[in-house]
N, C-alpha and C positions, 0 to 999 in steps of 0.2 A: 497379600499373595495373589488375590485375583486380576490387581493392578499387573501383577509381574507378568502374571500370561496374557495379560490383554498385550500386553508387547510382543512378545515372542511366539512365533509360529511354527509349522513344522511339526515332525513326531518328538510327543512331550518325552517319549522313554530316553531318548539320544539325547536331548538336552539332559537330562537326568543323568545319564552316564557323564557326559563329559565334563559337567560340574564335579562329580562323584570322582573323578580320575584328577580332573585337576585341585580338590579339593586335599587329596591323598599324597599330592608329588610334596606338598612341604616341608612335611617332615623328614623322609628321604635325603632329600634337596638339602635342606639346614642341617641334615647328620653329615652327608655325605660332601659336604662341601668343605669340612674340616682342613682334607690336606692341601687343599688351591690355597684354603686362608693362614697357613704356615707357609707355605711352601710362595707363595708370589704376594701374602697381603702383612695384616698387623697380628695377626694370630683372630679375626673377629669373623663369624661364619655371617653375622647379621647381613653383611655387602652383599654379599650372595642370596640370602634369600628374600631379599629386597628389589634385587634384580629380578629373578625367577619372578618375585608378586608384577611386578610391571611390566615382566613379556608375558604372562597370562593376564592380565589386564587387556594391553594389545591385542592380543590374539581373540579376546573374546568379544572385542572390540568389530574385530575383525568378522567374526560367526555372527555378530549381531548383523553386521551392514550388510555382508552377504547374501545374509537367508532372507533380505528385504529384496532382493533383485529379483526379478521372473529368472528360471533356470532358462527359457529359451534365447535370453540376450548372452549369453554364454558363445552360443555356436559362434555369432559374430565377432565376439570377444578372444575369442581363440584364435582367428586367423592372424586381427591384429596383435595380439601378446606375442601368440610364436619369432616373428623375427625379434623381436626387441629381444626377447629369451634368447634366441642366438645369437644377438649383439654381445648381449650382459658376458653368459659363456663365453666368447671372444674376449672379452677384456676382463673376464676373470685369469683363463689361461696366461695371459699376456703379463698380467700382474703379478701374478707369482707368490699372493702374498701367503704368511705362515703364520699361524695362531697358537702361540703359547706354544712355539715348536714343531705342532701337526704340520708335516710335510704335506707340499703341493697347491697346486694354484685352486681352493676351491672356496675361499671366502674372496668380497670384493668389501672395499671400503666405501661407505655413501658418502660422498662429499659433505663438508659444513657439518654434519650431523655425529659424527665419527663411530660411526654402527657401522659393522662387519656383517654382511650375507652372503649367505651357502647359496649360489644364483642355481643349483644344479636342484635344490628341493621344489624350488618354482618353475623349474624348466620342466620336472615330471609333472606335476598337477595340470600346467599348459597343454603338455604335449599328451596328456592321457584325453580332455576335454577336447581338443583337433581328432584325434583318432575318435573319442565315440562321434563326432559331428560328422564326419568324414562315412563311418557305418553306418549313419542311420539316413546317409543320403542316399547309400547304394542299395539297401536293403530292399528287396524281392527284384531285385537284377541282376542281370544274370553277370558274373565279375569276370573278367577280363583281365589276366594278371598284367598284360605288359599296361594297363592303359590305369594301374593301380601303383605303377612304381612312382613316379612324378609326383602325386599327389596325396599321397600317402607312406610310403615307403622310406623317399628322399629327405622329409621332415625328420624322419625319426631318423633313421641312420646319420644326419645330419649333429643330430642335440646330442646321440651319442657318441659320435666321435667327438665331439666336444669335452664329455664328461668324461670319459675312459682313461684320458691320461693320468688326471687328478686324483680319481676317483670309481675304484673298479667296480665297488659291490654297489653301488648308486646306479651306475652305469648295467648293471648285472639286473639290481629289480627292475628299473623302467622295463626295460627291454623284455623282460619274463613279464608281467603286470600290463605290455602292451600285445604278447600272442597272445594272453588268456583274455583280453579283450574282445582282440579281433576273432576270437573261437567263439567265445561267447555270441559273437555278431554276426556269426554264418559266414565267415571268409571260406571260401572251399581251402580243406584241410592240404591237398595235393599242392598247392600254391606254396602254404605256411613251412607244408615242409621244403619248400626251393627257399625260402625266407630264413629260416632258422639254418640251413647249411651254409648259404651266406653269410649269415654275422656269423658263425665257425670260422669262417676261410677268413673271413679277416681279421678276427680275433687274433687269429693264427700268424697273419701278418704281421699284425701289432705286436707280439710280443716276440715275435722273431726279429722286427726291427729293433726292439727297443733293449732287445738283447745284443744286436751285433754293434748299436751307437748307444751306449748305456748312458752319455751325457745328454741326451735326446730329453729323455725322462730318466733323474738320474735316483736311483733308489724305488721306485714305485714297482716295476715288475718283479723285481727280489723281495719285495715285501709280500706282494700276493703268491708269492711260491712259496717262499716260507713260511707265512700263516699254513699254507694248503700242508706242504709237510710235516709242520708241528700238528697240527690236527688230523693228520694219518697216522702219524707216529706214535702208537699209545704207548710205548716203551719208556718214552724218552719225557721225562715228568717234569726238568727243569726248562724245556726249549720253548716255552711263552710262559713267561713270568705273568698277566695279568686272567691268566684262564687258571694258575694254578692257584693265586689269590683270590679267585672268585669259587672256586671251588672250595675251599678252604670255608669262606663269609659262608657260602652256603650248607654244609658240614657244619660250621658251628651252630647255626642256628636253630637246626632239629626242625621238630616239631611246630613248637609255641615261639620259638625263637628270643633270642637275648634282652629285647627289649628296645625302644625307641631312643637312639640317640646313642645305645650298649655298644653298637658294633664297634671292630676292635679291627678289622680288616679294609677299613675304606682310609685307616693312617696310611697304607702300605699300597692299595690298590690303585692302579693310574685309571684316571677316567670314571673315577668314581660315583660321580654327579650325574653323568651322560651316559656314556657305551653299556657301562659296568653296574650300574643304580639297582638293577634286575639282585646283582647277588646281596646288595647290601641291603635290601627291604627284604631278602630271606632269610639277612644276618639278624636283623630285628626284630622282623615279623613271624621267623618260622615258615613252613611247610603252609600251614595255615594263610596267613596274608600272600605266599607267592602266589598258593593256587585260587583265593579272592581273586586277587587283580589279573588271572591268566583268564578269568571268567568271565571279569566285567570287559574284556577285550573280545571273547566270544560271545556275548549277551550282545553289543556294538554289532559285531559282524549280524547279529540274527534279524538286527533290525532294520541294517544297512538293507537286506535283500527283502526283507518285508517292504520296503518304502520303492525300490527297484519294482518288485512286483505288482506294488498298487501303482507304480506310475501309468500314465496315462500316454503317453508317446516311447517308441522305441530309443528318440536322445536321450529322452529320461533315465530309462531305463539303462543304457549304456554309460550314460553322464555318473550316476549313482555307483555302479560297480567299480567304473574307470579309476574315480578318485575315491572310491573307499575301500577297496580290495587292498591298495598299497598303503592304507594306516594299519591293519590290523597283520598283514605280511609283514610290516618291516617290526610291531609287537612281537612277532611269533619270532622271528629272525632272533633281534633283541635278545628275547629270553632262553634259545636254544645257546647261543652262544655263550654264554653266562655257565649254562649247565654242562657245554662242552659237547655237543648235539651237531655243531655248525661253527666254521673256520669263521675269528676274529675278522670281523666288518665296520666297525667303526658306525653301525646304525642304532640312533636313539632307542629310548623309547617313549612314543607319540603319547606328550601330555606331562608325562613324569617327570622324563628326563628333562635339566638346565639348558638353554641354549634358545637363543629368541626365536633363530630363521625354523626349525623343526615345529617348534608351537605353534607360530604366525602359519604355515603352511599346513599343517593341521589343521587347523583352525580355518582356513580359508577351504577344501575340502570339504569339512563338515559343514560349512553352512552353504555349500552349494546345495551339497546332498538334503539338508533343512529346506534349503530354497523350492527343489522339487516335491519333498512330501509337504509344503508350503501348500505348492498348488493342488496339488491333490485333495487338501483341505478343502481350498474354496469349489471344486469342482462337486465335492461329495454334498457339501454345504447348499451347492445349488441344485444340487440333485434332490436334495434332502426338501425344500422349500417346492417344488415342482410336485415331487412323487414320495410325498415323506411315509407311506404306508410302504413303496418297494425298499426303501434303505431301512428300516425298521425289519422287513424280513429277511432282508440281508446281514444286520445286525445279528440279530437272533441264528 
């Protein structure tokens, strides 16, 4: 065991958690996989959860190599990633391709390799790490909106007209997850609000066009109105079928819940494995395991801003919020929608749910976030060797 942490750096409680999360999605994972393995295999759930073990491998793959890298080669790293991220986006749009049916252009195929990625979850982790870079160069000066639009503004607006077509509630966190950045970051507020009535006015555009040319994007704007009216509508009990079978899994399961592998609602329930995985671990697990795992997703968040707060540089500190405010928000997302809290989005949940590109980018997030309480390590460590009587009353 000492071997193990002699590898691994960073705050020990976060590795803990996300072993802890990802040690919990397989059982889920292999109940809930049931009706994909009727439904498109041999009737065997094993494919599935053998898949699932080798995109958590990956991805942990991925936390390991990361939390090795200093978090300050990041800043540079960012400027380079961002275009290639708007290439990727370009020729995701362009390709069009459809997964198992899910409409719109938001997977790309990797050549020779024949893996499908979601390029719009690596384009928010990019474009969150540019924006804290971008804040912590301007930080105690005095901002200047028009001389912030180019170099900050234009990037984002950019990745998001990109995703928007595809992909609305994607398009929806970035964009929320990048003001409460720049808030976070001392942008004067008088600005943010000329920034937020803008992406309004175009929003407003966008779906005014895509309304008056429907073959433009054909079914995507209708989809996000009718999630939005089925989720106003409490009347009307039959007008989304997978919020009333998630409702259902989670009604059956009380308290203590059915049991592991019992549920009886993820035969019927679409997206069972992914979107939906929330109601089926409360078919199982009860009242009991949903609010565990709503916990260990808040325990994450408490240490995410502990590590924020011990950093030692303002990127830090902005780097750490940027990309880990949007694991624990699109968790929260996830499991409102389940409960009927919040209109049908099609957002995992980070860790649990099937699907490589959500793990892999998870996972690369968190070991940024490692990578900065990384250093914070060696800096206390040196302090500790220097002045070990002051860090001892610190301690204490």
């Amino acid at each position: 065991m000492k071997n193990i942490f002699h590898y691994i750096q960073g705050d020990k409680v976060i590795w803990g958690i996300v072993s802890l999360l990802a040690l919990l999605s397989f059982m889920p994972v292999y109940s809930a996989s049931s009706n994909l393995a009727y439904l498109f295999g041999d009737g065997s759930t094993l494919p599935y959860l053998l898949r699932h073990f080798a995109h958590l491998v990956l991805g942990f793959g991925i936390l390991y190599g990361i939390h090795k890298i200093p978090y300050n080669y990041f800043r540079g790293l960012s400027i380079i990633a961002l275009p290639v991220v708007v290439i990727l986006l370009g020729l995701t749009m362009a390709e069009g391709r459809t997964i198992d049916g899910a409409n719109a252009s938001r997977w790309i195929r990797i050549p020779f390799v024949g893996i499908t990625f979601q390029t719009s979850t690596l384009a928010g982790v990019v474009l969150m790490t540019y924006v804290a870079r971008y804040l912590s160069r301007i930080k105690d000066k005095t901002v200047i909106f028009k001389e912030t639009i180019l170099p900050l503004w234009t990037p984002v607006f950019i990745v998001l007209a990109l995703i928007l077509p595809a992909n609305f509630s994607t398009a929806g966190i970035i964009f929320t997850m990048v003001v409460m950045l720049v808030f976070v970051g001392g942008y004067p507020l008088k600005y943010l609000g000329i920034i937020l009535g803008t992406g309004l006015v175009f929003l407003t555009i966008f779906i005014l066009t895509a309304k008056a040319f429907p073959d433009i994007f054909p079914n995507r704007v209708d989809t996000w109105m009718s999630r939005i009216d089925n989720f106003a509508d409490k009347q009307d009990t039959e007008a989304d079928y997978q919020i009333e079978k998630a409702k259902i899994a989670i009604a059956s399961g009380g308290i203590t819940g059915l049991g592991p592998g019992k549920s009886v609602q993820k035969n019927f329930l679409p997206q069972s494995s992914s979107d939906f995985i929330y109601a089926i671990i409360v078919e199982e697990f009860g009242l009991v395991g949903g609010m565990f795992l709503m916990l260990l997703y808040l325990f994450l968040l408490f240490r995410i801003l502990v590590v924020a707060h011990k950093s030692t540089s303002v990127f830090g500190k902005l780097l750490v919020i940027g990309v880990g405010m949007p694991i624990i928000f699109r968790a929260m997302i996830n499991m409102a929608v389940a409960v009927e809290l919040f209109p049908v989005t099609g957002q995992n949940l980070p860790l649990i749910s099937s699907g490589g590109t959500s793990i892999w980018m998870t996972c690369l997030a968190l070991g940024m976030i490692l990578s900065v309480s990384a250093k914070r390590e060696v800096v206390h460590k040196e302090e500790a060797e220097e002045n070990p009587l002051d860090v001892l009353s610190e301690a204490i």
